[in-house]
mmCIF file of the N, C-alpha and C atoms, coordinates in Angstrom:
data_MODEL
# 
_entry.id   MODEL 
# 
loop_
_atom_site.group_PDB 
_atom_site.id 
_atom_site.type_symbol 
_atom_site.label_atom_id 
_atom_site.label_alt_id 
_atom_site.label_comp_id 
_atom_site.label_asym_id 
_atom_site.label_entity_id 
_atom_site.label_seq_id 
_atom_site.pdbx_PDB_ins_code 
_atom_site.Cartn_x 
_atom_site.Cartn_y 
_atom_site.Cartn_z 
_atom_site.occupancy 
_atom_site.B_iso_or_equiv 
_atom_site.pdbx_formal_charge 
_atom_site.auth_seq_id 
_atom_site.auth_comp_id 
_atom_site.auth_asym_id 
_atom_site.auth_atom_id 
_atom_site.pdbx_PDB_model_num 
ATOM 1   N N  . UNK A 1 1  ? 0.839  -1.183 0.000  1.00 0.00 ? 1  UNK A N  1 
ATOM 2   C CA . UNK A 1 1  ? 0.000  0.000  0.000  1.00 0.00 ? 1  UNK A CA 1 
ATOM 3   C C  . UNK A 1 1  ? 0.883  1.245  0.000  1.00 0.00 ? 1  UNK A C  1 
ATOM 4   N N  . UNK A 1 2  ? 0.602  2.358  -1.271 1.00 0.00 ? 2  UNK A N  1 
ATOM 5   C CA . UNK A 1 2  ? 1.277  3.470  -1.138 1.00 0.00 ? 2  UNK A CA 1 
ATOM 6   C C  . UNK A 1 2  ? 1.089  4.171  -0.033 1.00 0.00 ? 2  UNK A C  1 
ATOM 7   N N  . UNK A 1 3  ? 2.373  5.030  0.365  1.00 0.00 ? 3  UNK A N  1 
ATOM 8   C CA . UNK A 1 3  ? 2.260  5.632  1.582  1.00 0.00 ? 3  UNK A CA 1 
ATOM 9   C C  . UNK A 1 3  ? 1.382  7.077  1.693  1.00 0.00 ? 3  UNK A C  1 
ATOM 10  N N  . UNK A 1 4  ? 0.516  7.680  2.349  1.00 0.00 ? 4  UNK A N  1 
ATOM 11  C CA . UNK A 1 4  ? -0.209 8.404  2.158  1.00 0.00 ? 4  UNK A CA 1 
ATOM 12  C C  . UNK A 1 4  ? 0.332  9.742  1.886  1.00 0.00 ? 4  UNK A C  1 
ATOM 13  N N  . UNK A 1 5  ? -0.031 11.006 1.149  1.00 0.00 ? 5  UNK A N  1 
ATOM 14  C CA . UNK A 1 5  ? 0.779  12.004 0.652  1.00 0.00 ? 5  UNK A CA 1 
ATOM 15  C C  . UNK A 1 5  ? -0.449 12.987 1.294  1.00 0.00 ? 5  UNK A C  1 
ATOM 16  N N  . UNK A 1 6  ? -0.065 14.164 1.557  1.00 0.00 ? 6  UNK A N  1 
ATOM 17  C CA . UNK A 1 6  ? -0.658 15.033 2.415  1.00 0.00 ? 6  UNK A CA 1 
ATOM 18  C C  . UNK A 1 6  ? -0.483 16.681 1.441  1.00 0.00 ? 6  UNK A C  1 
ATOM 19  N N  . UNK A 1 7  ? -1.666 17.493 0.964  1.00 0.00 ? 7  UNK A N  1 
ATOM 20  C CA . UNK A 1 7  ? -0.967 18.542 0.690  1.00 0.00 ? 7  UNK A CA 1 
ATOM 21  C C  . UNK A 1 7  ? -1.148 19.541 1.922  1.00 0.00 ? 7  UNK A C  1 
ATOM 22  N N  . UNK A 1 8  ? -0.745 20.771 1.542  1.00 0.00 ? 8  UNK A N  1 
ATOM 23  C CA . UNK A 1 8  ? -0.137 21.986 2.112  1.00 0.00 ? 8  UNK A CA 1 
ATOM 24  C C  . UNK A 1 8  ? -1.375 22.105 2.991  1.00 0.00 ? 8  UNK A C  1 
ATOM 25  N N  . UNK A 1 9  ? -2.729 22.260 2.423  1.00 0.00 ? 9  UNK A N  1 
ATOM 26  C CA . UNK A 1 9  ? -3.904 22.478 2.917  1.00 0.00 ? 9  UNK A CA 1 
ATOM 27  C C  . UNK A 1 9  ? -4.352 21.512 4.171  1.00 0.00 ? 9  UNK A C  1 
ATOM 28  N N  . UNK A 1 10 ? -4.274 20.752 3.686  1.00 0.00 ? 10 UNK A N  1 
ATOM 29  C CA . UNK A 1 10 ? -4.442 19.301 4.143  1.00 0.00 ? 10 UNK A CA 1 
ATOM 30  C C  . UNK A 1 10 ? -3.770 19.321 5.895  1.00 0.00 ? 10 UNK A C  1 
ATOM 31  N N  . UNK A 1 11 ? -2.821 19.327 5.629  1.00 0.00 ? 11 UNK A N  1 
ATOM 32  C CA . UNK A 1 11 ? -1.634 19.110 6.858  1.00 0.00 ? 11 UNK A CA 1 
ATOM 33  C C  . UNK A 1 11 ? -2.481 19.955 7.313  1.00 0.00 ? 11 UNK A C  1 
ATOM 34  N N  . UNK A 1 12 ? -2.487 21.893 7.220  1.00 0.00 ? 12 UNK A N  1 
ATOM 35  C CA . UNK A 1 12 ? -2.903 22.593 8.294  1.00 0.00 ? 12 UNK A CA 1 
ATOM 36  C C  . UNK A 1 12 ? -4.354 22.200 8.879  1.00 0.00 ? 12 UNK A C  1 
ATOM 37  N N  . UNK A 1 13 ? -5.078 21.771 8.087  1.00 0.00 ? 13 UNK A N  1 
ATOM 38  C CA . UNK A 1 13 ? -6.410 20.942 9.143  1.00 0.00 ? 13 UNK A CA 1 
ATOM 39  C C  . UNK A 1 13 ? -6.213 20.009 9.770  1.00 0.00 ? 13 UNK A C  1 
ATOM 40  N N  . UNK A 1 14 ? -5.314 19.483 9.103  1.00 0.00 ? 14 UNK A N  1 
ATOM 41  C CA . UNK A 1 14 ? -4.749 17.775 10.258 1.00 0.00 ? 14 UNK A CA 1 
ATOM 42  C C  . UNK A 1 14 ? -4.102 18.309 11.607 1.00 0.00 ? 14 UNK A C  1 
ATOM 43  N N  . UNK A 1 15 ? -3.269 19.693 11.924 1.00 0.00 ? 15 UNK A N  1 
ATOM 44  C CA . UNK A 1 15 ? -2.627 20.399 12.655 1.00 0.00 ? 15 UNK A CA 1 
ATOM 45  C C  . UNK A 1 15 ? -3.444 21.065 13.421 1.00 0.00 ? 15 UNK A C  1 
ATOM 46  N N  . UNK A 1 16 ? -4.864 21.306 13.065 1.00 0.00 ? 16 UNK A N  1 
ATOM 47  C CA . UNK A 1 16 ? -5.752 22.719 13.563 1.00 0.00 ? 16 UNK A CA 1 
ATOM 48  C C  . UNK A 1 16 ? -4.787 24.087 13.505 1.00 0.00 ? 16 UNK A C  1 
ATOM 49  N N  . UNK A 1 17 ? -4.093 24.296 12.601 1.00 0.00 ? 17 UNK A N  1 
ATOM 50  C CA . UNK A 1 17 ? -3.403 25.974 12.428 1.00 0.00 ? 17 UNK A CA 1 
ATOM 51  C C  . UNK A 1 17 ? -3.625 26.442 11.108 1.00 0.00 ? 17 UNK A C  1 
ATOM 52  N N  . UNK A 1 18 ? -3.548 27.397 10.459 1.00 0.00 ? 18 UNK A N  1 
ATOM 53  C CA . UNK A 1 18 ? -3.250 28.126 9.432  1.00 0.00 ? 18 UNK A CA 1 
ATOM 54  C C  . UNK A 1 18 ? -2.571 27.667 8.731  1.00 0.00 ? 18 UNK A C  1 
ATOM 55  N N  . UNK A 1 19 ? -2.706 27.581 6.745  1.00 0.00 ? 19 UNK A N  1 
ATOM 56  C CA . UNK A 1 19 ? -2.161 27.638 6.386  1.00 0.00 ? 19 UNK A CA 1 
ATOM 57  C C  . UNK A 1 19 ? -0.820 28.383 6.688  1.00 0.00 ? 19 UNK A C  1 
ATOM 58  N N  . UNK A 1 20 ? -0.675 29.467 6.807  1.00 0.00 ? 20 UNK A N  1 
ATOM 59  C CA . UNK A 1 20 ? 0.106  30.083 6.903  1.00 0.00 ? 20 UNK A CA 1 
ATOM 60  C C  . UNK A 1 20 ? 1.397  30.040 8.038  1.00 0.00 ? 20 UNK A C  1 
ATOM 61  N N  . UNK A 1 21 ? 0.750  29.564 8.693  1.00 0.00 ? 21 UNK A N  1 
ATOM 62  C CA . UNK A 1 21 ? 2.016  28.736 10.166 1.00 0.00 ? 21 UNK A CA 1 
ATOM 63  C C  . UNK A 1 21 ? 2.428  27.366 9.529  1.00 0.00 ? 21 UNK A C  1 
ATOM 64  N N  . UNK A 1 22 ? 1.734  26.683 8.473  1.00 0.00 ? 22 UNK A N  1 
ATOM 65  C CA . UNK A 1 22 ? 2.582  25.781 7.731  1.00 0.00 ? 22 UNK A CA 1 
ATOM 66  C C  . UNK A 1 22 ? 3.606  26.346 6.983  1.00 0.00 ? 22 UNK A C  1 
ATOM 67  N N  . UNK A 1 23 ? 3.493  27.279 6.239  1.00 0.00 ? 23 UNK A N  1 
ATOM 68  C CA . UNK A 1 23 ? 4.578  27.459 5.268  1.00 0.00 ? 23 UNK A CA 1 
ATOM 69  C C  . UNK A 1 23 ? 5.713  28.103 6.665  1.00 0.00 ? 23 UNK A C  1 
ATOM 70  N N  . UNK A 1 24 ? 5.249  28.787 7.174  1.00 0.00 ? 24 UNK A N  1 
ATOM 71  C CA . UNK A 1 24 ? 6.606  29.344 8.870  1.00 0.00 ? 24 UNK A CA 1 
ATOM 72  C C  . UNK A 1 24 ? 6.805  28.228 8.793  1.00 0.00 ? 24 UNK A C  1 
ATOM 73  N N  . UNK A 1 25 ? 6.546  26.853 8.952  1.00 0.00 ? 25 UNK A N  1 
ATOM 74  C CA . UNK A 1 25 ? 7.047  25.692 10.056 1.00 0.00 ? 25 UNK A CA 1 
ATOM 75  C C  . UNK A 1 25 ? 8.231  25.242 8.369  1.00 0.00 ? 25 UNK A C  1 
ATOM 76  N N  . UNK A 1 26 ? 7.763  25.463 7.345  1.00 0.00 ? 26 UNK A N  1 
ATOM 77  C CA . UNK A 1 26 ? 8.676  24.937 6.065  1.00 0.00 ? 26 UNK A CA 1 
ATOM 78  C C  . UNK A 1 26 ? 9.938  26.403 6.142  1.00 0.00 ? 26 UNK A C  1 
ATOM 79  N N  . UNK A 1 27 ? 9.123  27.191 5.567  1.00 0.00 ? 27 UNK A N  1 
ATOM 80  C CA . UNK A 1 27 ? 10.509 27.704 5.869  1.00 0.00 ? 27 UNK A CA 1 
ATOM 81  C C  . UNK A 1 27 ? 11.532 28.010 6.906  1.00 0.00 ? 27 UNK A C  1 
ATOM 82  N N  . UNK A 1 28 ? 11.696 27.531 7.885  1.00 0.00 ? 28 UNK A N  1 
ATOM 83  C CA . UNK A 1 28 ? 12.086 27.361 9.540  1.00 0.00 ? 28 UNK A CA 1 
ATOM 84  C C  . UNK A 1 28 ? 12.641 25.846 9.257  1.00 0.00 ? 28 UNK A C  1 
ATOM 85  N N  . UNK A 1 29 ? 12.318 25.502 8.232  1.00 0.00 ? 29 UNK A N  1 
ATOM 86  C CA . UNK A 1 29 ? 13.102 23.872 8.102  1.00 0.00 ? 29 UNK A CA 1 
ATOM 87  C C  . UNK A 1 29 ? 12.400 23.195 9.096  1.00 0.00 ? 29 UNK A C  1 
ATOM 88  N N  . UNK A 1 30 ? 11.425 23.182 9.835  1.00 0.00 ? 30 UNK A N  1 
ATOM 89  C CA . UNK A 1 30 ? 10.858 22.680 10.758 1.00 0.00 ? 30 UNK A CA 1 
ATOM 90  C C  . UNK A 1 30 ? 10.058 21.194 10.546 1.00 0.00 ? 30 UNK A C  1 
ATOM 91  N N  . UNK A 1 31 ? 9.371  21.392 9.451  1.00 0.00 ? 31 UNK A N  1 
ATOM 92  C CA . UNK A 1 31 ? 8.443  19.948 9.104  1.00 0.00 ? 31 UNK A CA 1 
ATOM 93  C C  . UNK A 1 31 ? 8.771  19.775 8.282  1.00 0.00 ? 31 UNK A C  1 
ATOM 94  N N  . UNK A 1 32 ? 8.950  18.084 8.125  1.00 0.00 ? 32 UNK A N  1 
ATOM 95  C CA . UNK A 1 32 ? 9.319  17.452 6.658  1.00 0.00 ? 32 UNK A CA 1 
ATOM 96  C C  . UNK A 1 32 ? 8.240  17.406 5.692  1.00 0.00 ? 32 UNK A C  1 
ATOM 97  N N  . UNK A 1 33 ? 9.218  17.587 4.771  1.00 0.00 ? 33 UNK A N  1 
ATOM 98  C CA . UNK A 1 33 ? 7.987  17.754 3.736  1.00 0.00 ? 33 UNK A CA 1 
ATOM 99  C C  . UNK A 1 33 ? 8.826  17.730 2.148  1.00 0.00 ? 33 UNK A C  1 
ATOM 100 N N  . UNK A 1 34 ? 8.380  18.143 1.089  1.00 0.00 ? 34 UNK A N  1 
ATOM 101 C CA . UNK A 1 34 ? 9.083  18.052 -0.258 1.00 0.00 ? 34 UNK A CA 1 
ATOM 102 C C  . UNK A 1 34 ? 7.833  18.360 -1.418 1.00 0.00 ? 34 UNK A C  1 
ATOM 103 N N  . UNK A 1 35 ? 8.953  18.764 -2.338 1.00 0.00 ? 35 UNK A N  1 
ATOM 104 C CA . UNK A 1 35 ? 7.800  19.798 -3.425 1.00 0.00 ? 35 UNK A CA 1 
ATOM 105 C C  . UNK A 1 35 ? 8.024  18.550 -4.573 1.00 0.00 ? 35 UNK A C  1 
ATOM 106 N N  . UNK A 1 36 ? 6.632  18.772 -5.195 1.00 0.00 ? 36 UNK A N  1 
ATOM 107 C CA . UNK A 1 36 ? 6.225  18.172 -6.213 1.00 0.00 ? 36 UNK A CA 1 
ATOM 108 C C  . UNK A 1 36 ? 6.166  19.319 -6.982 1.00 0.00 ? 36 UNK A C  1 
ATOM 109 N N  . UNK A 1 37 ? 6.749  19.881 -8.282 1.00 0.00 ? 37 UNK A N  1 
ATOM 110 C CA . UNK A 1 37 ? 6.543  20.847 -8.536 1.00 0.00 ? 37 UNK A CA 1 
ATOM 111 C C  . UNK A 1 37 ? 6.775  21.977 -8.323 1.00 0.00 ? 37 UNK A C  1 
ATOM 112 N N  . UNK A 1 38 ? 5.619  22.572 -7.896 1.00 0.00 ? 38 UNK A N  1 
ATOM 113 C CA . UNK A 1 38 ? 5.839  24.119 -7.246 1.00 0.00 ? 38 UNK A CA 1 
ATOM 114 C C  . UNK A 1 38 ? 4.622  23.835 -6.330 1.00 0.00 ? 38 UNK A C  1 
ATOM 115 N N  . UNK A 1 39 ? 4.260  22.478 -5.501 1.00 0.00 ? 39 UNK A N  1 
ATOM 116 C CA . UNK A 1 39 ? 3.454  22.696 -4.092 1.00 0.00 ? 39 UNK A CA 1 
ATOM 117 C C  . UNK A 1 39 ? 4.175  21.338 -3.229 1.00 0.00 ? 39 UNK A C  1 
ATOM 118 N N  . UNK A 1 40 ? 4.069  21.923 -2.259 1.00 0.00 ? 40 UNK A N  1 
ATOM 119 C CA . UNK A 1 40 ? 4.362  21.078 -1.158 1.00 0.00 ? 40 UNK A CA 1 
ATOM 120 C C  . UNK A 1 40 ? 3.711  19.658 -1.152 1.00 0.00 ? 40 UNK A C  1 
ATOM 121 N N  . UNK A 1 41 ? 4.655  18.760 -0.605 1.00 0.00 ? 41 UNK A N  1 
ATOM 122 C CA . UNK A 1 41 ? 4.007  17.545 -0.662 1.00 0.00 ? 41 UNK A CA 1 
ATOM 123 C C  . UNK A 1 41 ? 4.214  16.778 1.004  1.00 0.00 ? 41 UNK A C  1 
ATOM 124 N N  . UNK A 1 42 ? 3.465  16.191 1.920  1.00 0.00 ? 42 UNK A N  1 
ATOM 125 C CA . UNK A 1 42 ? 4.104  15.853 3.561  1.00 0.00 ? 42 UNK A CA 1 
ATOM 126 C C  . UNK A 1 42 ? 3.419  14.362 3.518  1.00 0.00 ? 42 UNK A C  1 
ATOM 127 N N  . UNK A 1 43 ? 4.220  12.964 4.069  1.00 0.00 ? 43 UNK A N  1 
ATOM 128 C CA . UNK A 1 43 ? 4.236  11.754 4.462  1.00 0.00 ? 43 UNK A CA 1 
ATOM 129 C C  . UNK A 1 43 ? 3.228  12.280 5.674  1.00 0.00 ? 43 UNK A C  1 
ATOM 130 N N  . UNK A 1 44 ? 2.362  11.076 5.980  1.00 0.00 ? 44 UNK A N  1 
ATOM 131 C CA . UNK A 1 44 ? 1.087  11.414 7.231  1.00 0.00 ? 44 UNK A CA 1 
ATOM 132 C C  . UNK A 1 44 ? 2.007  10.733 8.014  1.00 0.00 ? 44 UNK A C  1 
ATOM 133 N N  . UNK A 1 45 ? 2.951  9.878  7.555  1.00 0.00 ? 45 UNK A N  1 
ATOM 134 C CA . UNK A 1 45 ? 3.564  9.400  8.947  1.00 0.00 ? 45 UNK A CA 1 
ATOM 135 C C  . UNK A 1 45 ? 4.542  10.017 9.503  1.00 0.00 ? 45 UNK A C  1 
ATOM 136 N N  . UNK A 1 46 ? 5.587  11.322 8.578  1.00 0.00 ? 46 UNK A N  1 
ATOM 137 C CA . UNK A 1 46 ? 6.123  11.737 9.183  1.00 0.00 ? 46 UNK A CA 1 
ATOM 138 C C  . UNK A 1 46 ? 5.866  12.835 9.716  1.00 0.00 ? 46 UNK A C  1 
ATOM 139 N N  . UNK A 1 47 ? 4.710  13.312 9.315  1.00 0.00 ? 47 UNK A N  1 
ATOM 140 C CA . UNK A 1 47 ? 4.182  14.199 10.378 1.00 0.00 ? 47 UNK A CA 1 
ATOM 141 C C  . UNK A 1 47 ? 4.008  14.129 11.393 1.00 0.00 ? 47 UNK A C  1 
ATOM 142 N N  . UNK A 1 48 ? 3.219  12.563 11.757 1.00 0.00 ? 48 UNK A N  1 
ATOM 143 C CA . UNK A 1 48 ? 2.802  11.900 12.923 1.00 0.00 ? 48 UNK A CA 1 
ATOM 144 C C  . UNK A 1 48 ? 4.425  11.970 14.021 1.00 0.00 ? 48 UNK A C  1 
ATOM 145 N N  . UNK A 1 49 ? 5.136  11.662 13.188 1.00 0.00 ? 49 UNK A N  1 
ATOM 146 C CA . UNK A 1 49 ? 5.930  11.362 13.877 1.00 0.00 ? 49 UNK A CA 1 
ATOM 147 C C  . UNK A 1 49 ? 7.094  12.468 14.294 1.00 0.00 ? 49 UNK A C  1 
ATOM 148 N N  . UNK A 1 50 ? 6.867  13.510 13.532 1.00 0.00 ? 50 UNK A N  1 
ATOM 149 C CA . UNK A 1 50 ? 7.354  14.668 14.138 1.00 0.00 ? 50 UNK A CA 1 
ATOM 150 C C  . UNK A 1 50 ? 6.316  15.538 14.931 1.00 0.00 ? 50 UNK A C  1 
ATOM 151 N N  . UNK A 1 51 ? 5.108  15.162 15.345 1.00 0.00 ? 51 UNK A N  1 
ATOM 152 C CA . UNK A 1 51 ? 4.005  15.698 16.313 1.00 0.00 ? 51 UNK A CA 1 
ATOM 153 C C  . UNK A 1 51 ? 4.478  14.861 17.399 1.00 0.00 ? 51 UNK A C  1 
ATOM 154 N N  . UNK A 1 52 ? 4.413  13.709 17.245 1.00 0.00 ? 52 UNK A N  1 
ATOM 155 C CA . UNK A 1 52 ? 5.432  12.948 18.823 1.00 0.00 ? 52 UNK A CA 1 
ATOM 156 C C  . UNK A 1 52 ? 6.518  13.336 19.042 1.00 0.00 ? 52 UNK A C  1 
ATOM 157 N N  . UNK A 1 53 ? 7.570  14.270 18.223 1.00 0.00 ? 53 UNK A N  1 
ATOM 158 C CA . UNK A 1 53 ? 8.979  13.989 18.746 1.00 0.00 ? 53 UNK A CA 1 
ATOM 159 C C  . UNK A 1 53 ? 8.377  15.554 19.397 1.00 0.00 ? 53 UNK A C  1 
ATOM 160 N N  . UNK A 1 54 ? 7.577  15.965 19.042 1.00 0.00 ? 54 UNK A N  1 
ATOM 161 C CA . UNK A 1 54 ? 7.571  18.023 19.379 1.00 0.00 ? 54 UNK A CA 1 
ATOM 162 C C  . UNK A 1 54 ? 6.958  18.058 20.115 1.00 0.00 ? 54 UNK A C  1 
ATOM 163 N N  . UNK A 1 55 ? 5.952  16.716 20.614 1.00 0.00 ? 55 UNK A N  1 
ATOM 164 C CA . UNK A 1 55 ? 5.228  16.937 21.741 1.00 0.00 ? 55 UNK A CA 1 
ATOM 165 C C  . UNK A 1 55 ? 5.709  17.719 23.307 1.00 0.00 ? 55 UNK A C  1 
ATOM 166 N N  . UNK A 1 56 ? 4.777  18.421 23.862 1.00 0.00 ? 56 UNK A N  1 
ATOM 167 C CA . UNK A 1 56 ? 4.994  18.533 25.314 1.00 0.00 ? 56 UNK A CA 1 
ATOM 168 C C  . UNK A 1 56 ? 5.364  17.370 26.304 1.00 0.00 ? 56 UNK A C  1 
ATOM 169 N N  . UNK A 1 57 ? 4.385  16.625 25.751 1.00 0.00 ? 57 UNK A N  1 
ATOM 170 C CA . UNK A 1 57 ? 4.507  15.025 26.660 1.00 0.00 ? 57 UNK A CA 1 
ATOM 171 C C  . UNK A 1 57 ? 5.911  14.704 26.522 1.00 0.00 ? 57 UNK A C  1 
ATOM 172 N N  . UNK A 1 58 ? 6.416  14.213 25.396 1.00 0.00 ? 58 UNK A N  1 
ATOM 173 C CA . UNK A 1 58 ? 7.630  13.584 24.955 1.00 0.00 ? 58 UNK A CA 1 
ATOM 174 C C  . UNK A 1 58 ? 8.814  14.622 25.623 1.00 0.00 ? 58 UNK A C  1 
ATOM 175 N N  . UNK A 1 59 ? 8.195  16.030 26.535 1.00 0.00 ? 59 UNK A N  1 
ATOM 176 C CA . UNK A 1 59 ? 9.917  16.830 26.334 1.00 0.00 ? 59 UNK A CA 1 
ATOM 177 C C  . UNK A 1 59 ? 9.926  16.717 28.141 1.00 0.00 ? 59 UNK A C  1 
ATOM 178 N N  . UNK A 1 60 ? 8.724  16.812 28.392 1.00 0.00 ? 60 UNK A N  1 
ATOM 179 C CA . UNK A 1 60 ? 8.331  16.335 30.161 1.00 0.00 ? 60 UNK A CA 1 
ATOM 180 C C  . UNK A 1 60 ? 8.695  15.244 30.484 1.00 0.00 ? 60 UNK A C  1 
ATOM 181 N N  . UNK A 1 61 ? 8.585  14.059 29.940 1.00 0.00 ? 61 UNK A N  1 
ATOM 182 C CA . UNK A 1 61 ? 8.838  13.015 30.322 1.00 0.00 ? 61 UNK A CA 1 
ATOM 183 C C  . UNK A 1 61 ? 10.184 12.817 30.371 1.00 0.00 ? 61 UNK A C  1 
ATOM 184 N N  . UNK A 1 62 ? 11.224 13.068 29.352 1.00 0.00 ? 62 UNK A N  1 
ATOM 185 C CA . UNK A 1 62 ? 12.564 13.076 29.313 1.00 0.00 ? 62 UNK A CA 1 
ATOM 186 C C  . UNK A 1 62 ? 13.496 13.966 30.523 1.00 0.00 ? 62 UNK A C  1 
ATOM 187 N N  . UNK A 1 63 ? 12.835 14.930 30.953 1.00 0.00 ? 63 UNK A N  1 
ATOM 188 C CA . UNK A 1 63 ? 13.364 15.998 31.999 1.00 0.00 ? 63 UNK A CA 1 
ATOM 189 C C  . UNK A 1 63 ? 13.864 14.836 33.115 1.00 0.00 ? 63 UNK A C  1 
# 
């Protein structure tokens, strides 16, 4: 099964933020992601999985 592809739009409802705090979090090098073209393209898993590494939980627990 192909891995699921996420656009620009997409992600910020999956996030509850703004478009526009997506493209901050890209240009900040912050979330993975990669252009098809001339639009953004984001893995649902590595999102997922950079929402666990950025979590609050995950930075409390390590303290």
């Amino acid at each position: 099964m192909p891995e699921q592809l996420m656009t620009l739009e997409q992600v910020a409802k999956y996030l509850n933020v703004d478009k526009f705090t997506v493209y901050r979090l890209l240009a900040d090098r912050e979330l993975p992601a990669f252009k098809v073209g001339n639009q953004w393209r984001f893995k649902k898993k590595l999102i997922e999985n950079w929402l666990k590494k950025n979590s609050n939980l995950q930075r409390k627990r390590s303290q």
